[in-house]
C-alpha positions as CSV (number, residue, x, y, z in Angstrom):
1,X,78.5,144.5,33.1
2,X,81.7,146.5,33.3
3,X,84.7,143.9,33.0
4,X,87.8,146.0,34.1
5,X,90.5,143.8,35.7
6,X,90.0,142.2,38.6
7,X,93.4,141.1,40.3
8,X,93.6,143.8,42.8
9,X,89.7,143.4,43.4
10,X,90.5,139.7,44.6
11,X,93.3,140.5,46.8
12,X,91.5,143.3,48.8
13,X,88.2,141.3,48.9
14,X,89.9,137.7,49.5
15,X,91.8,138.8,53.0
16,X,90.9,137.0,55.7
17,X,88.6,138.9,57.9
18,X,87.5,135.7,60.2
19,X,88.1,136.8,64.3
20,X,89.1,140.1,63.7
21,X,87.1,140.2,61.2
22,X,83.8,139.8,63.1
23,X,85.0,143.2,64.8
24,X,85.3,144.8,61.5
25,X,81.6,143.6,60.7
26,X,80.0,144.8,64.1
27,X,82.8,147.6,65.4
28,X,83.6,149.4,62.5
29,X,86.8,151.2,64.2
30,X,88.8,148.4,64.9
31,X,91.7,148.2,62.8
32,X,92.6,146.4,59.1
33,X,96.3,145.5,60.2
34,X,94.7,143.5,62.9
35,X,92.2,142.0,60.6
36,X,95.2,141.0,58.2
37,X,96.3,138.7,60.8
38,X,93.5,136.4,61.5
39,X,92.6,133.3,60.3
40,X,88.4,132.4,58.5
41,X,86.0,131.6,61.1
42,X,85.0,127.8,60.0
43,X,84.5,124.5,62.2
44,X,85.9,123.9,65.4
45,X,86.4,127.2,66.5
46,X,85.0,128.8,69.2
47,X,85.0,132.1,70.9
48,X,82.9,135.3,71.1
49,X,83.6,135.6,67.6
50,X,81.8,132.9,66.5
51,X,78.6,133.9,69.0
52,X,78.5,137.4,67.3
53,X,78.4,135.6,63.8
54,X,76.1,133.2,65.0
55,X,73.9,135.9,66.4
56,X,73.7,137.4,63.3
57,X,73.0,134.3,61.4
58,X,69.8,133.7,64.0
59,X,68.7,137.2,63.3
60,X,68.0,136.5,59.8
61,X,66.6,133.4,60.4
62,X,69.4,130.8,59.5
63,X,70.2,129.8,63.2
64,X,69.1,128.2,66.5
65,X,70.6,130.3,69.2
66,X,70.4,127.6,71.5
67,X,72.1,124.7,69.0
68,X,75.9,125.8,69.6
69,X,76.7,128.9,71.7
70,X,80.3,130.6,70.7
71,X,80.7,126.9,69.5
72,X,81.7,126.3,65.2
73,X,79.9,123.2,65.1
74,X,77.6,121.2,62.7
75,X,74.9,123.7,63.3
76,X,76.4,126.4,62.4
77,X,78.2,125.0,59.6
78,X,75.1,124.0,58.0
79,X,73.4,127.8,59.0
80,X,76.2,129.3,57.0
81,X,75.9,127.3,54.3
82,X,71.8,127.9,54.0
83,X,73.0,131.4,54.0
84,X,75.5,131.8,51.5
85,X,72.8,129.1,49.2
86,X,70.1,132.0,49.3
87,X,72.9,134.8,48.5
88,X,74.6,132.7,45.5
89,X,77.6,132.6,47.6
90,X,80.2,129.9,47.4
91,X,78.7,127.6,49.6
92,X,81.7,126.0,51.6
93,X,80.5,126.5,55.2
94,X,83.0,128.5,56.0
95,X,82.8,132.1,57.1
96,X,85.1,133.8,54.7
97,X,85.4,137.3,53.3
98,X,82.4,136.7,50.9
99,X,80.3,136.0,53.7
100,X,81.4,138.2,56.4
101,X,81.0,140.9,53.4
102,X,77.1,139.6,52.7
103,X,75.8,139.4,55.9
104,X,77.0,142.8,56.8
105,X,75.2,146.0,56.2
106,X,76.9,149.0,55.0
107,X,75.4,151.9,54.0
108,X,75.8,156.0,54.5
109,X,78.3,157.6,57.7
110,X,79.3,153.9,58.0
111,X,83.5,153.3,58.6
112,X,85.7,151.1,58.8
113,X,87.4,148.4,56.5
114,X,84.6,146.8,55.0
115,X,83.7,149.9,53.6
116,X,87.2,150.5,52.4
117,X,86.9,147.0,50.8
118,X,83.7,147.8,49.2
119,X,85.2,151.0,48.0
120,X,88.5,149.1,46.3
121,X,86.1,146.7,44.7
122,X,83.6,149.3,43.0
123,X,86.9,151.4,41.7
124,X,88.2,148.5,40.4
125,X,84.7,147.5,38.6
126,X,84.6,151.4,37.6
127,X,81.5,152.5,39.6
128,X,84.0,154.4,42.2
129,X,86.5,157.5,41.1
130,X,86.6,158.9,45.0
131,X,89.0,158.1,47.5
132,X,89.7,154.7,49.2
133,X,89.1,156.1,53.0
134,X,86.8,153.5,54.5
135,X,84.3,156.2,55.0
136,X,80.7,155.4,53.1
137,X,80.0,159.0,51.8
138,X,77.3,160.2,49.4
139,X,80.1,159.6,46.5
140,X,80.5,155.8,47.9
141,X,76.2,155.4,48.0
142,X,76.1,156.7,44.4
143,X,78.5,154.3,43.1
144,X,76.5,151.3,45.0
145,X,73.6,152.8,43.1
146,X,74.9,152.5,40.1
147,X,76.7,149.0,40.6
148,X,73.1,148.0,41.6
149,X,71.6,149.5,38.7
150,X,74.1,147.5,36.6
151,X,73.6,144.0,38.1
152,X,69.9,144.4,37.9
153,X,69.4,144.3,41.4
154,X,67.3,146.3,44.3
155,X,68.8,149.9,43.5
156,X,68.3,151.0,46.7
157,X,72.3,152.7,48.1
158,X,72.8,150.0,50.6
159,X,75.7,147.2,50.2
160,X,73.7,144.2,51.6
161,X,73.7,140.7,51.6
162,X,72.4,140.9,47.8
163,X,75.2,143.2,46.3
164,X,78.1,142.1,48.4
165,X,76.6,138.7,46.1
166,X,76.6,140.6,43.3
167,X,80.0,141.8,43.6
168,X,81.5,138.6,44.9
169,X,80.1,136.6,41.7
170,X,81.2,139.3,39.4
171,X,85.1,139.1,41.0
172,X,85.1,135.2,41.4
173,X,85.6,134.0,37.8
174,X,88.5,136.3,37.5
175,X,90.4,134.7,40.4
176,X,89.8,131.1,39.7
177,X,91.2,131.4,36.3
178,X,94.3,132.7,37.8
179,X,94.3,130.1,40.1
180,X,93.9,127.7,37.6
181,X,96.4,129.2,35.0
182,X,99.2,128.6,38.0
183,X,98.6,125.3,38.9
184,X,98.3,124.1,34.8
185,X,102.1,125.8,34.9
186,X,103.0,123.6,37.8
187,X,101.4,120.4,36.8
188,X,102.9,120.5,33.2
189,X,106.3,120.2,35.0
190,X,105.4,117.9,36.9
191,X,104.1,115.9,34.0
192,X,107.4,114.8,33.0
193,X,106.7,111.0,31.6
194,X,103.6,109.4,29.6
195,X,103.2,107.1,32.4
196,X,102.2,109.8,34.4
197,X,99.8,111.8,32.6
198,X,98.3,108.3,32.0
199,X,98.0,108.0,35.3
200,X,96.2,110.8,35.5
201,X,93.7,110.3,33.0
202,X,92.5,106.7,34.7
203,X,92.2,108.4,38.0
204,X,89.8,111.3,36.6
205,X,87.4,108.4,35.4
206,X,87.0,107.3,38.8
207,X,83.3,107.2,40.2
208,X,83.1,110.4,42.4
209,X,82.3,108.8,45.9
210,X,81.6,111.8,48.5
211,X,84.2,110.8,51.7
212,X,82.8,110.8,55.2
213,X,84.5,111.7,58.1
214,X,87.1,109.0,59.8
215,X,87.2,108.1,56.1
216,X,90.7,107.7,54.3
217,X,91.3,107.3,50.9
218,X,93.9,107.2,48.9
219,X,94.5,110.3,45.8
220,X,97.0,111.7,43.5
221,X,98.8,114.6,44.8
222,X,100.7,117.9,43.4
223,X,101.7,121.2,44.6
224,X,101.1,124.8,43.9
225,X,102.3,128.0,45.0
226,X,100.3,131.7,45.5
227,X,103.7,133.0,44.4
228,X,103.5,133.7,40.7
229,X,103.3,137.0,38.5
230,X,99.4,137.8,38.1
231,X,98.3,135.7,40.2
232,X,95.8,136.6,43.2
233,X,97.0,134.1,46.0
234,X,93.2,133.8,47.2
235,X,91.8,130.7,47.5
236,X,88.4,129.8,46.5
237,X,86.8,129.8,49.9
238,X,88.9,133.5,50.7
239,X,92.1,132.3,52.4
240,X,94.4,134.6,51.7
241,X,98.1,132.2,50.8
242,X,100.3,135.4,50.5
243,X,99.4,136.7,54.2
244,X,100.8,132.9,55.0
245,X,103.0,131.4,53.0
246,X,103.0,128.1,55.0
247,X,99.3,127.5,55.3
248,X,98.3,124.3,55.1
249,X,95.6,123.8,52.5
250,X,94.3,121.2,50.0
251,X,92.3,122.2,46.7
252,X,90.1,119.4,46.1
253,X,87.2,118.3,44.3
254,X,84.4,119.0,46.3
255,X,82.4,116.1,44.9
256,X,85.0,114.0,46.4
257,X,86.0,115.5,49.8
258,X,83.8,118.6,51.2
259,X,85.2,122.3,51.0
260,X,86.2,123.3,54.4
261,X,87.1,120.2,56.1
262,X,89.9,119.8,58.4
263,X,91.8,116.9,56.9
264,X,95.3,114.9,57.3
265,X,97.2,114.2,54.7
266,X,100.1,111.7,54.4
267,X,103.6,113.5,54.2
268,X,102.0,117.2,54.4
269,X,99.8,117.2,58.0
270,X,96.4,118.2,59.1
271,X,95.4,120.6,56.7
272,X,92.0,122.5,55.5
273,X,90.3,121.7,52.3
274,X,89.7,125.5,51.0
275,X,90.5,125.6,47.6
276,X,89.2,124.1,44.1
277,X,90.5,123.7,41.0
278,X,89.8,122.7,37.0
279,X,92.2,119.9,37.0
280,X,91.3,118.7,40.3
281,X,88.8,116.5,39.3
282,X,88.0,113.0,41.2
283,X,90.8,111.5,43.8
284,X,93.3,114.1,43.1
285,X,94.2,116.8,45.5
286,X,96.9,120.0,44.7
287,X,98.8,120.9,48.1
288,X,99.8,124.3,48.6
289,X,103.7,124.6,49.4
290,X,105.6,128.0,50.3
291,X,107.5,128.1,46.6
292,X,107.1,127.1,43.2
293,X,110.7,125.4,43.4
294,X,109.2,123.1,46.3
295,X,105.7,122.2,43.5
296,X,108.0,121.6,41.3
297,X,110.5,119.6,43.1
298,X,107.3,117.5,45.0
299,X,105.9,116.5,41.8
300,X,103.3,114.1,41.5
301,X,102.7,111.4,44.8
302,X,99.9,109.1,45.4
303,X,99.2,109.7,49.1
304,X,96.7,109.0,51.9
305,X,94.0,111.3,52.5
306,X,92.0,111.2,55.7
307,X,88.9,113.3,56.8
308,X,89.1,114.8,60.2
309,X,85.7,116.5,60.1
């Protein structure tokens, strides 16, 4: 496996591609500066970007066309999640970059910015030496090849649901431990007493009780930031915190409260659980904040936590 860096990889593949995004996946021509600006297509959202998703999902089996039409509900949570299982995806339920990117099809006199994507990922992996233009040429099909060849995998010139999987998984490891190497910066600032970091240590004994929605419980809060050198600024679910510096999201421990639900949290707001982290083990939850000054400056709160959905 070819281990070049992967920083650049992360921020290209981690944009949020979500409504505009859909375009991108079925209308090739529509633009990436409109892309930039959307949101990830995840629960309670409706619109005809969510029906084109979920027609795609019922083509390949995943879906009930009749469950939820244009709706993001259960359903087609759960079919998106089935999906990204099979494709050794992260499965979160949400429609992020990594998923958009696998259930898409690319392959030769396709265009557009997936393809341009795909392109920035192989170069950065070393499989592509051509030019970033969005345009899937015989150069771009040869360097699939040889990325397929590489991971083992159907060797066959197509970026499917298998290599996009391939590629994602290969990329992922680099960008949580950038992720991770930020918040430890944070959170040994914040550790300033013994008390705390005792406190800490009783709360990551805690018995991992999954939370339920309406449920509200109460956890051990820090902060982070995107904003730091190296770092991607992609979450682990694909949300992109530099395109939006005042996102509201939560990493959490997934064990504890689900990845992609809609939460409220005491003192912050509603906010979407969409990121993970190494210390954020049991009740604890790391809130993502515009700055490093404000991380640093929020420090370490016990707060109430309550599931939306």
């Amino acid at each position: 496996m070819k281990t070049k860096s992967t920083s650049r990889v992360v921020q290209r593949f981690g944009l949020p591609l979500a409504a505009a995004g859909m375009f991108l996946l079925f209308a090739p021509s529509h633009s990436a500066a409109a892309a930039e600006k959307e949101s990830l297509l995840l629960k309670g959202m409706e619109g005809s970007q969510v029906e084109e998703l979920q027609e795609k999902l019922e083509e390949r089996g995943f879906f009930d066309g009749d469950s939820e039409n244009g709706v993001f509900g259960q359903n087609t949570k759960e079919a998106i999640k089935k999906f990204q299982k099979e494709h050794n995806l992260l499965v979160d339920g949400i429609a992020g970059p990594q998923t958009l990117g696998a259930i898409s099809v690319l392959r030769i006199e396709d265009e557009g910015f997936l393809v341009e994507t795909l392109q920035e990922i192989l170069t950065d992996l070393d499989f592509y030496e051509g030019e970033i233009n969005g345009e899937f040429t015989e150069e771009t099909e040869k360097a699939v090849l040889d990325a397929q060849k590489d991971f083992e995998i159907t060797v066959d010139g197509i970026a499917g649901p298998q290599t996009f999987g391939a590629l994602y998984n290969s990329i992922y490891p680099s960008q949580k431990k950038e992720v991770a190497e930020e918040r430890e910066v944070v959170q040994t600032s914040n550790e300033t007493t013994e008390e705390s970091t005792n406190s800490a240590d009783n709360t990551s004994t805690e018995q991992h009780e999954p939370t339920e929605e309406g449920q509200t419980l109460s956890v051990e809060a820090t902060a982070y930031t995107a904003e730091c050198e190296g770092c991607s600024g992609i979450t682990s679910t694909g949300i992109d915190l530099r395109n939006d510096r005042d996102k509201k999201v939560i990493a959490v421990d997934p064990e504890v409260i689900p990845l992609g639900s809609r939460v409220y949290v005491e003192g912050y707001g509603e906010a979407i659980a969409g990121d993970t982290g190494g210390a954020i083990q049991g009740n604890k939850i790391d809130l993502h904040v515009p700055t490093k000054e404000e991380a640093i400056q929020f420090g370490r709160q016990q707060v109430n936590v309550t599931i939306l959905d």
